[in-house]
N, C-alpha and C positions, 0 to 999 in steps of 0.2 A: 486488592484494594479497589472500590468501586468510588465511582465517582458520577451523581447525578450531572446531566448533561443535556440541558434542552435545546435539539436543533430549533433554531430561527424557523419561525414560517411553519413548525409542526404541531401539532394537536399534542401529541402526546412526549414523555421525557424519554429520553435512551440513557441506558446507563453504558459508560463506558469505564470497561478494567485493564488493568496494569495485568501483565503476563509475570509469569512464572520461568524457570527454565526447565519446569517438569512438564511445561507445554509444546515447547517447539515441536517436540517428534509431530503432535497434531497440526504444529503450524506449516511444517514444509510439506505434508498430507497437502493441504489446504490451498499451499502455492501449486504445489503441482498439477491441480485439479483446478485452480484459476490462470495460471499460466497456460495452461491445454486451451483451455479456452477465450483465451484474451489474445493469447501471444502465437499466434499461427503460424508466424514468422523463425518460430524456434523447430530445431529438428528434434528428434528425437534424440540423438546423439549430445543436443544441446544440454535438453531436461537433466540426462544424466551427468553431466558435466556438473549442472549447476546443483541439483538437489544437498552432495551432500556439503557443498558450500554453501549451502542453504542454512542447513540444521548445526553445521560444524563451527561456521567463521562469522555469517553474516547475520543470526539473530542474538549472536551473543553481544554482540557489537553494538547494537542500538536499544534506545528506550521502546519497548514495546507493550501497545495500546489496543485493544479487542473487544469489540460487541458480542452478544450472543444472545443464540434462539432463545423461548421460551423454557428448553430443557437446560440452560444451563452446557451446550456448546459451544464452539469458539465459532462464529461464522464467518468474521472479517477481521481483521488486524492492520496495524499501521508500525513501521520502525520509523524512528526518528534520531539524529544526531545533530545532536545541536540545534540549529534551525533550518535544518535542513528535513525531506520527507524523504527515505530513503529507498522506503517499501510499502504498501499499499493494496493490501487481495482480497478480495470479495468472495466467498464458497459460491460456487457459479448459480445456483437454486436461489441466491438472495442478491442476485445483480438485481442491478435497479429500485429497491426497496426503501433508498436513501442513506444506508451505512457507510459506501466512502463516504458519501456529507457528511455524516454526525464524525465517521474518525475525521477528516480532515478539519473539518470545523473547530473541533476540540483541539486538534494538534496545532493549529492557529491561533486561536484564541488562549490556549491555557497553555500552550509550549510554543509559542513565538516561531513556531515553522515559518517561514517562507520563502523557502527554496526547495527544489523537484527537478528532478534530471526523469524525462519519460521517455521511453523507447519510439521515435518516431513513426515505426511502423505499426505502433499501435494508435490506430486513429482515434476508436474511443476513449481512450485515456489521456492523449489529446487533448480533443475536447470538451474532457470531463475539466478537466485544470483550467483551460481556459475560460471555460463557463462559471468556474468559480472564482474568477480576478488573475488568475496568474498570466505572465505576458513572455513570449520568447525571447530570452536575452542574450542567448547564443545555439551554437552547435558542433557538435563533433561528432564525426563519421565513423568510430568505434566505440563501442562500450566499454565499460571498467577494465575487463578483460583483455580489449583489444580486439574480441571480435567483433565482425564487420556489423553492426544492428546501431545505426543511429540513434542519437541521442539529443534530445533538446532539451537546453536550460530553462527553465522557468524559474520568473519571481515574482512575487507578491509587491516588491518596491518598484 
């Protein structure tokens, strides 16, 4: 299901679609190859930890929301629960392009998101949250898991 989606402040419309579950296999591709590259903080030991919690527990689990190239690939995607943003990956070739904005935006505006747990030691993502209104409302010094990768609360309220 596609849904036109025009980010604020852009020239032109993104469409953003609703996932499939005959996509995940492409989407934990996707994390893993934006996590390499966003999350330096993760070992390799890590990736493999997480992957196939990845494709197994964790995209089942949420509404799942995706942009794609001109060919009709998946390049970024967003999971959400409830109003919460749970997951968030960019294909590292189209960092910067404005696709988190357009998924965030949309998961804002049209799914009432606003709440984001981010890995503290990812700066730019960070930043990216907080340059789009969300504000630190706590912190905990393990992740879901329990291992040691900080984690800060953000909210939109």
């Amino acid at each position: 299901m596609a849904d036109n989606f025009l980010l604020a402040n852009r020239l032109y419309a993104m469409t953003i679609y609703s996932i499939e579950p005959g996509d995940y296999a492409h989407l934990t591709n996707l994390w893993e190859r934006s996590a390499r590259a966003t999350h330096d903080f993760l070992s390799e030991d890590d990736i493999q930890f997480f992957r196939p919690l990845i494709l197994n527990e964790y995209l089942p689990m949420v509404k799942l929301f995706c942009t794609q190239n001109p060919q009709g690939v998946i390049n970024g995607f967003i999971g959400l629960s409830d109003n919460k943003v749970e997951m968030l990956f960019i294909e590292p070739d189209y960092r910067g392009q404005g696709l988190g904005k357009a998924l965030l935006s949309y998961a804002v505006e049209h799914c009432q998101a606003t709440e984001v747990d981010v890995n503290e030691q990812n700066p730019q993502a960070v930043d990216f949250y907080l340059k789009f209104g969300f504000k630190v409302i706590g912190r905990s010094e393990l992740d879901g898991m329990g291992k040691p990768y900080p984690l800060l609360h953000l909210s939109l309220n």
